[in-house]
C-alpha positions as CSV (number, residue, x, y, z in Angstrom):
1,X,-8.8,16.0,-45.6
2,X,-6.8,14.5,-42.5
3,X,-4.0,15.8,-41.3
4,X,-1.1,13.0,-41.1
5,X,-0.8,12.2,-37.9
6,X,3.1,13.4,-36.6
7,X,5.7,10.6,-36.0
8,X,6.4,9.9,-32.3
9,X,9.5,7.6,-31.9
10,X,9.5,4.7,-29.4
11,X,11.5,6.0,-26.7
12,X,9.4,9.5,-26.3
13,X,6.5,7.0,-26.1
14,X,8.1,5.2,-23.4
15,X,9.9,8.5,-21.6
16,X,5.8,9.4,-21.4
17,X,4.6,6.0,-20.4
18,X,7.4,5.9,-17.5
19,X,6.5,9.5,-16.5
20,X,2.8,8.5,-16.3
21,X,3.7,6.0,-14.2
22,X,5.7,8.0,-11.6
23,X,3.0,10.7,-11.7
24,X,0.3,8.0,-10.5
25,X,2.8,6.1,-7.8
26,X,3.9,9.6,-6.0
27,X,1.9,12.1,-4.1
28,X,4.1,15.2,-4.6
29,X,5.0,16.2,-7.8
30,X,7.5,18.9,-8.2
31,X,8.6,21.1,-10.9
32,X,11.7,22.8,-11.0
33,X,14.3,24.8,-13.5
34,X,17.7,23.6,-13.7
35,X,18.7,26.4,-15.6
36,X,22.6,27.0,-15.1
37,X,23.2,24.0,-12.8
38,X,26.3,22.4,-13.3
39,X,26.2,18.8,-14.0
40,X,28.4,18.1,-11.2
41,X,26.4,19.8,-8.5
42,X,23.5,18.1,-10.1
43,X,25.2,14.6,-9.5
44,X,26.0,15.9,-6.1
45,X,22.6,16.9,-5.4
46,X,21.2,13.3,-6.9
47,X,23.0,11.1,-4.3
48,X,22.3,13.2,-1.6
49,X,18.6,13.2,-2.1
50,X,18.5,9.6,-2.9
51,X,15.7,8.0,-1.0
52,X,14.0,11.0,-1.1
53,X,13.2,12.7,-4.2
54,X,13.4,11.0,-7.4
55,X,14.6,13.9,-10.3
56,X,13.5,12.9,-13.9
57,X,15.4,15.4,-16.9
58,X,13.6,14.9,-20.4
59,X,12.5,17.3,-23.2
60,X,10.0,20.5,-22.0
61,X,7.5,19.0,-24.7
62,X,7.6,15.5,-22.8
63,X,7.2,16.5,-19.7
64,X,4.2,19.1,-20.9
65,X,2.4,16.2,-22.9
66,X,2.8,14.2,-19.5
67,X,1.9,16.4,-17.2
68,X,-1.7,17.6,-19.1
69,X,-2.7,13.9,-19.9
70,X,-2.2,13.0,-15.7
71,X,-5.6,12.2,-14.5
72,X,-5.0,14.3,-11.4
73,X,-5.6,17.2,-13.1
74,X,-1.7,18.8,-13.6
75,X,-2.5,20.9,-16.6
76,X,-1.6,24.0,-14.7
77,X,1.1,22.8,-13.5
78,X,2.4,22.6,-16.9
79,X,1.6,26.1,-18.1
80,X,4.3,27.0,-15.5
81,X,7.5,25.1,-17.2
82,X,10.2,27.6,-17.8
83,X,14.2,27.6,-18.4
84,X,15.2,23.8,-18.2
85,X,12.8,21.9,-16.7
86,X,12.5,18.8,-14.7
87,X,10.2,16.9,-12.5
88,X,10.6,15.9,-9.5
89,X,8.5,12.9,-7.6
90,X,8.3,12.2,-3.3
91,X,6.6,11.2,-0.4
92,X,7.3,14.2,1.7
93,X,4.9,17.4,1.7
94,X,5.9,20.3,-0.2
95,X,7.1,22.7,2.7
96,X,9.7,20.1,3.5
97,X,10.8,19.5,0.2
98,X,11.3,22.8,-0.5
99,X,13.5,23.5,2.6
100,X,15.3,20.3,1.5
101,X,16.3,21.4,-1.9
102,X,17.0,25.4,-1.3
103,X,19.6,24.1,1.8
104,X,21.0,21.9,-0.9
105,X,22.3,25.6,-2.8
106,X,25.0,27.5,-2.8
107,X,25.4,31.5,-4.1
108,X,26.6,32.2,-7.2
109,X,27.7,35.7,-8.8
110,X,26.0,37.0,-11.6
111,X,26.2,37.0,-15.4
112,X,25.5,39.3,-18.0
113,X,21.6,38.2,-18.9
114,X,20.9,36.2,-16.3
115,X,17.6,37.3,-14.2
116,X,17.4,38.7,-10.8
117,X,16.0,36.0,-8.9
118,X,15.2,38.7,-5.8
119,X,15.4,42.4,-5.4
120,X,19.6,42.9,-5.5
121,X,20.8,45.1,-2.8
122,X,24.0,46.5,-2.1
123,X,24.7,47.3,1.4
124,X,26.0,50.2,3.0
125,X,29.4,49.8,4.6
126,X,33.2,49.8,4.0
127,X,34.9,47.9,0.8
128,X,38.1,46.6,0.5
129,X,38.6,48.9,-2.3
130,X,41.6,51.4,-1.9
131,X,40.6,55.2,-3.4
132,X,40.5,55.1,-6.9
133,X,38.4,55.0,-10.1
134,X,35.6,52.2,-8.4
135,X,34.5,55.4,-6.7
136,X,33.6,56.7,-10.5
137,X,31.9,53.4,-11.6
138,X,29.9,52.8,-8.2
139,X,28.4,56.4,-9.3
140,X,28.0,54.9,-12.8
141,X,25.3,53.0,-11.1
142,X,23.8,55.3,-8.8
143,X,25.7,54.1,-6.0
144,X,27.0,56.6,-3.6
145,X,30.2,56.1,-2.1
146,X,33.5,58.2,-0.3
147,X,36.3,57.5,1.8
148,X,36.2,56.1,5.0
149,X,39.7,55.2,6.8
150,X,41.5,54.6,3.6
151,X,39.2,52.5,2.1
152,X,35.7,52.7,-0.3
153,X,32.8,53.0,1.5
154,X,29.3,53.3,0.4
155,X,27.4,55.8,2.5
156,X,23.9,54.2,1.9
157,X,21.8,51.2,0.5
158,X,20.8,51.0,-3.0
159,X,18.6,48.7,-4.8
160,X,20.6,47.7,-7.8
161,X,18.8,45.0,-9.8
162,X,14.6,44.5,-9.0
163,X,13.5,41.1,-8.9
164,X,12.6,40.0,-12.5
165,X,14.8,42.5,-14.0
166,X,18.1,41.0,-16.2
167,X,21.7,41.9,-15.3
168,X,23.7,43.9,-17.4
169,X,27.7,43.2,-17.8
170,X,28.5,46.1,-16.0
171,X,26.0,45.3,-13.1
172,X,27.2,41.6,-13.1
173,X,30.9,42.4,-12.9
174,X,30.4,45.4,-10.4
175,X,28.3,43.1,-8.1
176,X,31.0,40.5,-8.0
177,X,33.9,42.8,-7.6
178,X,32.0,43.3,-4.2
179,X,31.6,40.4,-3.5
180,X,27.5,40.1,-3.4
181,X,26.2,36.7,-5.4
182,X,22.8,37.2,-5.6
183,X,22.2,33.9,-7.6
184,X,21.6,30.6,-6.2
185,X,23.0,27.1,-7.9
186,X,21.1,24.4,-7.8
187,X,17.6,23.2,-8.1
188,X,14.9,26.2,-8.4
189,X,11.4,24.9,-7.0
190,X,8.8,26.6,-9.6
191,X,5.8,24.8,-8.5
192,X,5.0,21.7,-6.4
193,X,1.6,19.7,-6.9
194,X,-0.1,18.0,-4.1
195,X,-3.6,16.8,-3.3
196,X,-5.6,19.3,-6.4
197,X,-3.5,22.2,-5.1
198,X,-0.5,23.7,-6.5
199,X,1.6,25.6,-4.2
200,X,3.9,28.3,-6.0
201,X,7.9,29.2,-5.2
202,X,6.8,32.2,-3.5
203,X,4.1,30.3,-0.6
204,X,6.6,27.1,-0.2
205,X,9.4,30.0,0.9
206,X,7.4,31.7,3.0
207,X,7.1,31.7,6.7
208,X,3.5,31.1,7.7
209,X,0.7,30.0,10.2
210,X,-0.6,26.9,11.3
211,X,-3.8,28.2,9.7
212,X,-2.5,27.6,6.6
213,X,-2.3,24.6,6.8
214,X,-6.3,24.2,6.7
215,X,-6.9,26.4,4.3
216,X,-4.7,24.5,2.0
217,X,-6.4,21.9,2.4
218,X,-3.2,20.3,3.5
219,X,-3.5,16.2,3.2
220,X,-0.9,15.7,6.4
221,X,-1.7,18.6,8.6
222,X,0.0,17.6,11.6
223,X,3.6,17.5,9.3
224,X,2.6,20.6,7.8
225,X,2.3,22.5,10.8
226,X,5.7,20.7,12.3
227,X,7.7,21.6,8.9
228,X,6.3,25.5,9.1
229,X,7.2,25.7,13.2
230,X,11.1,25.2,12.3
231,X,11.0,27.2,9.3
């Protein structure tokens, strides 16, 4: 016996079809996670890449269908849709783009839940605290501190949060209390597409050498090796 076949309305047929479209016409194809990004940063962010990057928001289940049914082969690209997805479509290669959009950020502090983008560190140094019961929670959290000149001071660096790892409320409040904001706002790169390859967060923000560039397979190596120089 067949199984009926599932009702897809017009417009998800035509958010696909225009999706397939913008995946054929552009070269670079980025997926990012707009997670927590307010909408008016987002607006912000729009008009100020204008001309550059075009940013398509849609249903995760959309933009998966689209993605895997791309001739150029962008299933894996899809297996790597998290938090609230979107694509992004451009001419320029995928070292510059993602300079572009992580200058485009601003820090954030933390909330309870949210996950440590990078390893959380707090420094030693002086607060602005005066003595008093901070000294007790900092040691909550297995951070030493004492009195320097009046003031809080913690005597050495501690890793508070790993990369990965989620924030707890007391970790999120005691982090902005001191002033560290170890999110970001604005538009997380997660993967970008270009040419068969699909270069990851963690290879577009890292500094590297003009050899990488030819082992990439990079389409535009003299731009690739101009966009790693400054970086």
């Amino acid at each position: 016996m067949n199984k009926p076949k599932a009702y897809v309305s017009d417009a998800k047929k035509q958010v696909v079809k225009s999706l397939a479209k913008q995946i054929a016409e552009y070269p670079i194809i980025g997926l990012v996670d707009m997670e927590n990004l307010p909408a008016m940063q987002l607006q912000k962010m729009k008009q100020s890449l204008r001309g550059k990057v075009v940013i398509v928001m849609t249903k995760k289940r959309l933009i998966q269908y689209a993605l895997k049914q791309s001739p150029k082969g962008l299933g894996d690209l899809a297996t790597k849709i998290r938090g609230m997805p979107a694509l992004i479509f451009t001419k320029e290669n995928p070292f510059k783009l993602y300079k572009t959009l992580s200058a485009s950020k601003s820090p954030a502090p933390a909330k309870q839940g949210q996950i440590a983008p990078r390893d959380v560190i707090v420094p030693a140094g002086k607060t602005n605290f005066a003595p008093g019961p901070i000294i007790g929670e900092l040691g909550q959290l297995g951070i030493k501190a004492g009195i320097e000149d009046g003031k809080v001071a913690i005597k050495q660096d501690k890793l508070l949060v790993k990369e990965g790892e989620v924030f707890t409320q007391k970790v999120a409040e005691t982090l902005t209390r001191l002033n560290i904001l170890p999110m970001e706002v604005g538009l997380n790169v997660v993967a970008v597409f270009e040419n068969g390859t699909i270069f990851d967060r963690k290879v577009l923000g890292t500094k590297r050498s003009n050899r990488t560039c030819r082992q990439q397979r990079y389409s535009d190596k003299r731009e690739c090796e101009q966009t790693l120089g400054k970086s």
